[in-house]
Steps between C-alpha positions, in 0.01 A plus 500: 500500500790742573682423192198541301461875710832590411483378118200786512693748630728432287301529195328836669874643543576390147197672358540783682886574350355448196214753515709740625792464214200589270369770715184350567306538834345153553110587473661594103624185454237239381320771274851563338611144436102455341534812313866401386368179401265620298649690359790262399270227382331729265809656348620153423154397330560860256842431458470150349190664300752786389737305392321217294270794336763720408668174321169438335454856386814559344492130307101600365561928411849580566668789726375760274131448600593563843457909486140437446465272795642804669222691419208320547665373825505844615104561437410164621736594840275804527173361411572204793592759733154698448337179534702410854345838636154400325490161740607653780167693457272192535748247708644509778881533506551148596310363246646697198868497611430052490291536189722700303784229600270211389362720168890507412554127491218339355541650136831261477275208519325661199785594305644118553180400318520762244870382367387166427263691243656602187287712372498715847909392593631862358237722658564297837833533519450925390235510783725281747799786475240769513382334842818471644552899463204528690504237789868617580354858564190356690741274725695797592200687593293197656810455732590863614135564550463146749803607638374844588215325669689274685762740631480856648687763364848465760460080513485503051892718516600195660258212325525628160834497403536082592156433326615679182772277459282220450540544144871520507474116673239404255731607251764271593291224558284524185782542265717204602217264559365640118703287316424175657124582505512546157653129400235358724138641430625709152456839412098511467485370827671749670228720499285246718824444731468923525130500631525230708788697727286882406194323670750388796550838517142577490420275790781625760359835433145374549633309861678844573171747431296216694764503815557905582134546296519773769765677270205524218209720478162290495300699274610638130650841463222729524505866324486702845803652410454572177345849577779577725671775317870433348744718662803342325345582117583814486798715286850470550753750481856648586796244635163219539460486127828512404540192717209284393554578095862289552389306754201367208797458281733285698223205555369565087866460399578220739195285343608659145846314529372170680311425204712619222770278672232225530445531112825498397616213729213281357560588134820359499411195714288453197748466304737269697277146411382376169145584407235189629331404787844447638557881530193515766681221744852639427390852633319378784755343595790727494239786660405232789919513539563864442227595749646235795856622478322875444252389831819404711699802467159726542440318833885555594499840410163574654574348826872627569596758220217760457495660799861519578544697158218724539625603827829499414489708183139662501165419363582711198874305446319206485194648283815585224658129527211355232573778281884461502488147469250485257666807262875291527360147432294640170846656425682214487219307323527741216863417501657161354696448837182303614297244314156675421275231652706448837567932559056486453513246755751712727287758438150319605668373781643813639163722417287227687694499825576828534152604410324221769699600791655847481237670291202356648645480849556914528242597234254584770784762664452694204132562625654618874506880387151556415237644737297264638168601351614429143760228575278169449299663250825575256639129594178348341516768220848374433429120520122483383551761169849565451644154472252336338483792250887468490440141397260569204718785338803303547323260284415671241830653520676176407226400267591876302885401520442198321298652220755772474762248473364289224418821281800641534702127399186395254761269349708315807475162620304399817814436666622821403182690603566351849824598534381897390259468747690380783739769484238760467311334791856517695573857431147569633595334813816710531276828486252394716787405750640852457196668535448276807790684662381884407186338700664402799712831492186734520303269733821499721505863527163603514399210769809706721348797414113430599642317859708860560145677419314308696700433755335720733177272484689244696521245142830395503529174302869509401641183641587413151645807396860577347585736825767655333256633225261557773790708684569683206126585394474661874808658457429676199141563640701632801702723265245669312255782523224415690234503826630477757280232607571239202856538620387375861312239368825384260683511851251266711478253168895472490533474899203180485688279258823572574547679856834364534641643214312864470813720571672362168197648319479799683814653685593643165202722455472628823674791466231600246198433655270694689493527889196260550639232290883550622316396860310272358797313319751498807212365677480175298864502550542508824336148521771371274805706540794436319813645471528536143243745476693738727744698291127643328334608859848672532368761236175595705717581754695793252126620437260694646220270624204490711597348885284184463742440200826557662442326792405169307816547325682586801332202640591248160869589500559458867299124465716424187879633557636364851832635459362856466629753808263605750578826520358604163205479702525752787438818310145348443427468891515917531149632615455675205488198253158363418382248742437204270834497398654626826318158656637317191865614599455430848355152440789414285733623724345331822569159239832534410622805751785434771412568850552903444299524192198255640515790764480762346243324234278461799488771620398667207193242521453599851469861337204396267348257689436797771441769264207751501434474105323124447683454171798491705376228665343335247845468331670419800252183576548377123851561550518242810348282303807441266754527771639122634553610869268753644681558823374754765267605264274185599413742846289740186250201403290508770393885532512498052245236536265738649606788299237777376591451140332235326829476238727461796279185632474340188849541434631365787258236433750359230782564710436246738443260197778588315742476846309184620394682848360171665368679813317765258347229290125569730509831353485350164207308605337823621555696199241241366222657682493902388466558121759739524803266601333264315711489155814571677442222762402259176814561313717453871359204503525365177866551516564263780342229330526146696644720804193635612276239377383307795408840645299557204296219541452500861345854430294367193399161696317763800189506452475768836654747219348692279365359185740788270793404700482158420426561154827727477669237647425238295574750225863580601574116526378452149723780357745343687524253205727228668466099485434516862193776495346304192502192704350714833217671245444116302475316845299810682278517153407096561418575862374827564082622337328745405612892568894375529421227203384740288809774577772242489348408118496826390834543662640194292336609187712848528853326493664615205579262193218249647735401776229403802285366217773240399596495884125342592540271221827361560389440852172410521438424136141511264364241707553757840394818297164246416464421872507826618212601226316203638481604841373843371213349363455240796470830702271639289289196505449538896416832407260438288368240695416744785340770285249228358444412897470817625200547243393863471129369538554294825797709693421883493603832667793720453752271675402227234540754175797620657645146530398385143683839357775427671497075384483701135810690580690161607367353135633797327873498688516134386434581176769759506762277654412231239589751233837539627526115510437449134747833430746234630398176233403764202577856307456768722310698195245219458430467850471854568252535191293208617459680865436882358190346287382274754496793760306723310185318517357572169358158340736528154825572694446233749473251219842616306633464885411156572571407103851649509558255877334208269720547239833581717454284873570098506497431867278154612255759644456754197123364469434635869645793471363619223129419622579673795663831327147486289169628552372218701212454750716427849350151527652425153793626576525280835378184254805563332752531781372189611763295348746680719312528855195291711166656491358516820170595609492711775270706725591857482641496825699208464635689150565782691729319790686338172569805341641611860737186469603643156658811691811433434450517115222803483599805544388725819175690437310181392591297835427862693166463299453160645501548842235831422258268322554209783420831780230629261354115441570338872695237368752381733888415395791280666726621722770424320377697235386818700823500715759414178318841313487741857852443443488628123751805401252677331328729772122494308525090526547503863251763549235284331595234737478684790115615374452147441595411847309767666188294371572151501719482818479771722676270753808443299543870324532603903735306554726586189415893507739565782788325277399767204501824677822637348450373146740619262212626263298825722158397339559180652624642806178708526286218427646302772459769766115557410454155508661481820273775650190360372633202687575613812840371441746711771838649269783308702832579474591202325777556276488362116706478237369769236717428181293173465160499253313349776483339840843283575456143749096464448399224733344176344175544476304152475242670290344868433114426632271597253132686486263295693242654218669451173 
């Protein structure tokens, strides 16, 4: 039994490793393997049907009928693609994506029939090539759109790339088993070997739809947002349209030269076998080679070579390798150095490769630069119309060529003809190379440009840039004439991408920059100094400049130059030098100084730090903050800390921070609690990350504290932005509900570059995301259960309307909090659409609401939420929870006492409500209960208990009121005295603790008696 135990773990480690050498979380990796599976199998059913047609094709019409197969493959693509759209209308998704899988299969079985028919052999085998145009297209798009379904937008980066290269295996394994396929079942029968593994395919994609059938809408795709008006149709113009008018030409010359290669490479395969049905075998079987060996090297260069060039030498490097290797191959084809035939082959070889794992693998960066609105709209523009239409004038272009060739040599051979048209064909594909590379120049530098532009909207996609072009755009951006605030924006763009490396880009032009960005610039520096950059800040110090300026410089030198003598420094400390940089001198002095110098550095602190003026001050508190040792000047904190001057506070705020003041770290905490510390206290904080985190969370964990405190504080740990205040906001995010759930979500959601998103889902993964929406909506089914038991009918008065508002308020925070759940599994822009029309409450944008969540959730409960996000009755809505909760039927005032058990998970005006309908409706509740919420931080709950008491136990409240008397909370206080009077109770002495939220030791009570008339 133990062995077996371990050979499970084992296996468990073992898959594991593996998942995470892919970079797959493990609720990703069934649907991946299926999806890659499917994928594969497919592929290899096409493949064999490629091959075998293309063999039959050429032996029945020839290479030169292949331009008009070009054409009509492009309107058939189209006209398939319209009629994809059309099903989705009247199908659901699941169905259509299966169909159209099955619908591409069983025409083989016809086609197999129609061969052995002579009169209908040559129209089959036109048709069959004409099919296999369109089925690769519809495979493509079946699989991206199942895959879409299947995965969320951050699990598909990660999915996508492994499930793509199911073609590059099926390549392999289709082209070396080709051969052997073909000596046992023959050419014909190839096609039925080709359905039988398409409607494999067909099936795993049925068993995958049927499995996460959650990932699938139910109903067809209705026309609710058709009407929606279409922000992204609208004009282009300036650096946007001189980017998308290149950026259409890269992807129509990229399928230009794929099939002009194509036709060239089969035109001479043509020619390599004698004419007869021979010729058909003899090129399936040299393609069914070619595309193993082609298949092999794809998968090797897809799996440990694309990446590593792209970010070794740029996305638009790689972009130009196709075209360079494409341009020199044709080159030496035209040449007699290399045999015609085998420099075609070369040439095939080399396009396919490169164009299956370079091109397609960063063709989607291209797209990075455009706004968002219009980004997905151009993207289908440029693979819906472009392409195909690049298909059907390529076509006709080659078809043209040919006729031009055989007028112009009316009296040449075949052979000859061939050979003219080759070479033509070739020098083609040497322009279109070169005008490949004038492409990827202008798409290079106007995708630099439109990032500089808009960098100030925060859209910085440029981790595949060429930085040194990038560099050099900003610079010359930097350089000339221009607002003042483009320039800034330049500066943050080239400090996020490369912060290490800023000064090389901009020490040189400080000198001629203007005072706001000269401060701006040295402040980026400062984070990375370096003392290359030094002999440039040596200018400023020749110029006349603003103080802020020379003070950072003074500041940057004295960081960067430790042989530098300190004396140069002591003019600076006179009293009538600027205090920012007479801090800045005395800081670096008070670093670096000898015993005289710290001295006298000091005491010029002492100076400011005492001074009348509160700029003085100011400067001298930021200038502690940059000195190592502070000294006597410590003796200062305390009376600063309570200066007049709100700058002086603040500032000395990020002093004790900056000089890690352990005993002053309280005052941090207290900075929390006035809105005018507040920032100041925030940043302090921030900037003693893991030092000050257990503080943090003690302070966040009090629930005695005010609510905006906490909030603040769990705030300040999530800017924090370490591993070990993720795993503090993940673990406290599992634990904690509703006011502190909701805050640490929208805290998480706030980390920049989706850090706490990825953060919850490396830790707790889909499947804890799923959970957490789960016991949203088992909430919200207790809810709903007591506002169908409290019926308005049966329970009335205003303590029953005020408790069903307030059960209405508890639906509507779930509802919020499961929003920010699903931000966590899906886009942030669908989510946030699908709330804004949902909470408007008109019928029409409720509908696009729940049809955009139909169309973008896949969680096991997506049927139950969405009935309970619609305009439901609240008994159907509790029919439908029921698959996640018991549905118990309950008097009222049993419903009430469970609703009191649920304290811990409502939040603190409904269970206030409670105890005002129980006083109102002489129902009685436990003692646990009464005595756990007199105990309740929230002042209004506790008075509601106490008004409770004073009806149903008169006994008990007098015994507890004496224990209440000094409540922190005066209302309470009062409350407790005139209850105490009306009482007769005598005000003893008796000392209590008054930071508590209610009584402290309560004896055990056996049991609050109730109303002897209930």
């Amino acid at each position: 039994m133990e062995l077996k135990e371990q050979r499970f773990a084992a296996k468990g480690r073992l898959a594991t490793a593996l998942l995470q050498w892919l970079n797959l979380r493990p609720e990703e990796g069934e649907r991946t393997w299926l999806m890659f599976a499917f994928y594969t199998v497919t592929s290899i059913g096409m493949l064999w049907l490629e091959a075998s047609t293309v063999g039959l094709f050429l032996n029945e019409y020839g290479a030169e009928s292949l331009p008009w197969i070009y054409v009509a493959g492009a309107g058939l693509g189209s006209f398939l693609g319209v009629l994809y759209s059309w099903m989705q209308r009247f199908l659901p998704l699941r169905q259509v994506i299966v169909s159209v899988a099955i619908l591409m299969a069983i025409p083989l079985l016809f086609f197999r029939v129609a061969l052995n028919i002579a009169i209908a052999a040559a129209v089959t085998i036109f048709l069959m090539r004409l099919w296999l145009e369109a089925i690769f297209a519809l495979n493509d798009l079946n699989t991206s759109i199942a895959a879409n379904q299947l995965f969320n937008i951050r699990e598909i980066k990660r999915t996508y790339p492994l499930i793509s290269s199911g073609i590059l295996l099926a390549d392999v394994i289709s082209g070396f088993s080709l051969p052997a396929l073909l000596r046992v079942v023959g050419l014909n029968n190839v096609l039925v070997a080709s359905c039988v593994m398409m409607l494999l395919g067909a099936f795993l994609l049925f068993y995958l739809s049927r499995t996460y059938k959650q990932a699938f809408p139910d109903a067809p795709r209705t026309s609710t947002l058709e009407n929606e008006p279409d922000f992204t149709n609208r004009r282009l113009g300036g650096p946007l349209k001189g980017y998308v008018i290149p950026l259409f030409g890269f992807f129509i010359l990229a399928e230009a030269l794929h099939l002009v290669v194509d036709f060239l490479f089969l035109s001479e395969l043509e020619q390599q076998n004698p004419a007869g049905q021979d010729l058909a075998i003899g090129i399936a079987s040299f393609l069914g080679v070619f595309n193993g060996v082609l298949g092999l090297f794809e998968l090797v260069m897809q799996w440990f070579a694309s990446s590593r060039i792209v970010e070794r030498f740029g996305v638009f490097a790689a972009a130009t390798l196709l075209p360079a290797a494409v341009v020199l191959l044709s080159a030496f084809s035209l040449t007699p150095i290399v045999p015609f035939f085998w420099g075609l082959v070369s040439l095939k070889f080399i396009e396919e490769l490169l164009k299956y794992t370079l091109i397609e693998g960063t063709g989607p960066v291209f797209f990075q630069p455009l706004p968002d609105s219009i980004r997905s709209n151009i993207q289908s523009m440029v693979n819906g119309i472009a392409e195909p239409l690049a298909v059907g004038v390529t076509g006709v272009a080659i078809l043209a060529a040919i006729w031009v060739c055989r007028m112009i040599f009316p009296q040449a051979t075949a052979e000859e003809i061939l050979g003219y048209q080759g070479s033509v064909f070739l020098v083609s594909v040497v322009l279109m190379g070169l005008g490949w590379f004038f492409i990827v120049w202008i798409l290079r530098s106007r995708y630099l440009g439109l990032l500089v532009s808009s960098a100030e909207r925060g859209r910085l996609g440029v981790s595949d840039v060429d930085m040194r072009a990038l560099k050099r755009t900003v610079v010359e951006t930097l350089e000339q004439k221009g607002s003042e605030e483009d320039k800034r924006s330049c500066i943050e763009l080239l400090t996020q991408i490369d912060p290490e490396h800023v000064g090389e880009a901009l020490a040189p032009l400080l000198p001629n920059l203007s005072p706001n960005l000269q401060r701006q610039s040295l402040e980026v520096m400062l984070n990375h100094p370096n003392p290359t950059y030094t002999s440039h800040l040596r200018t400023l110090l020749n110029q006349s400049v603003t103080p802020e300026v020379l003070a950072l410089t003074l500041r940057y030198i004295w960081l960067t130059e430790p042989e530098l003598d300190i004396e140069q420094l002591r003019p600076y400390l006179r009293a009538d030098v600027d205090p920012v940089v007479r801090g800045t001198a005395a800081s670096s002095i008070m670093r670096r100084g000898n015993r005289e110098q710290k001295a006298e550095a000091t005491n010029a602190l002492r100076h400011m730090l005492t001074h009348k003026q509160e700029r003085e001050r100011v400067m001298g508190c930021r200038a502690l903050g940059e000195a190592d040792y502070l000294q006597g000047l410590r003796l200062f904190i305390p009376n600063l800390l309570q200066d007049e001057s709100l700058r002086v506070r603040c500032a000395l705020l990020e002093v004790i921070a900056s000089t890690h003041l352990e005993e002053y770290y309280p005052s941090l905490l207290r900075g929390l609690y006035y809105k005018s510390t507040r920032d100041s206290a925030m940043r302090a904080l921030v900037r003693l990350e893991n030092e000050i985190l257990d503080r943090l969370v003690a302070l966040a964990e009090d629930i005695h504290k005010p609510d905006l405190v906490r909030m603040h504080a769990w705030t300040a740990i999530g800017q924090i932005g370490t591993l070990e205040s993720l795993n503090v906001l993940v673990n406290h995010l599992v634990t904690s509900w509703g006011t502190t759930r909701r805050n640490i979500l929208r805290i998480l959601l706030k980390i920049p570059k989706e850090g706490g998103i990825e953060g919850v889902l490396d830790r707790i993964g889909r499947s804890g995301v799923e959970m957490l929406i789960d016991q949203e909506l088992m909430l919200m089914g207790q809810i709903y259960q007591a506002l169908i038991g409290l019926n308005p009918e049966e329970i009335v008065g205003r303590e029953a309307n005020l408790l069903r508002r307030a059960l209405r308020d508890v639906i509507s925070d779930s509802v919020d909090r499961l929003f920010l759940l699903m931000k966590f599994l899906y886009p942030l822009g669908s989510i946030q659409a699908a709330a804004f029309n949902l909470k408007s409450g008109v019928r029409t944008n409720m509908a696009r609401g729940l049809e955009i969540l139909d169309n973008t959730l896949d969680i096991p409960s997506k049927r139950i939420l969405l009935s309970i996000l619609d305009r439901r009755a609240d008994e159907e809505k509790l029919q439908s929870l029921s698959e996640l909760i018991a549905i118990e039927s309950l008097s009222a005032s049993d419903r009430l006492r469970r609703l009191v058990d649920l304290r811990h998970f409502i939040s603190e005006w409904p269970l206030a409500c409670c105890f005002h309908l129980a006083r109102a409706s002489r129902w009685s509740l436990s003692a646990e209960q009464t005595l756990a919420c007199l105990n309740h931080p929230k002042s209004f709950v506790r008075e509601a208990v106490l008004a409770y008491l004073k009806v149903a136990s008169p006994r008990a409240l007098a015994e507890l009121l004496p224990r209440m008397k000094n409540d922190r909370d005066r209302l309470v206080a009062s409350q407790v005295k005139e209850m105490m009077a009306e009482l007769g109770i005598a005000d003893s002495p008796q000392q209590t603790s008054s930071t508590a939220g209610g009584p402290q030791g309560f004896p055990n009570y056996p049991g609050l008696p109730g109303l002897e008339a209930t």
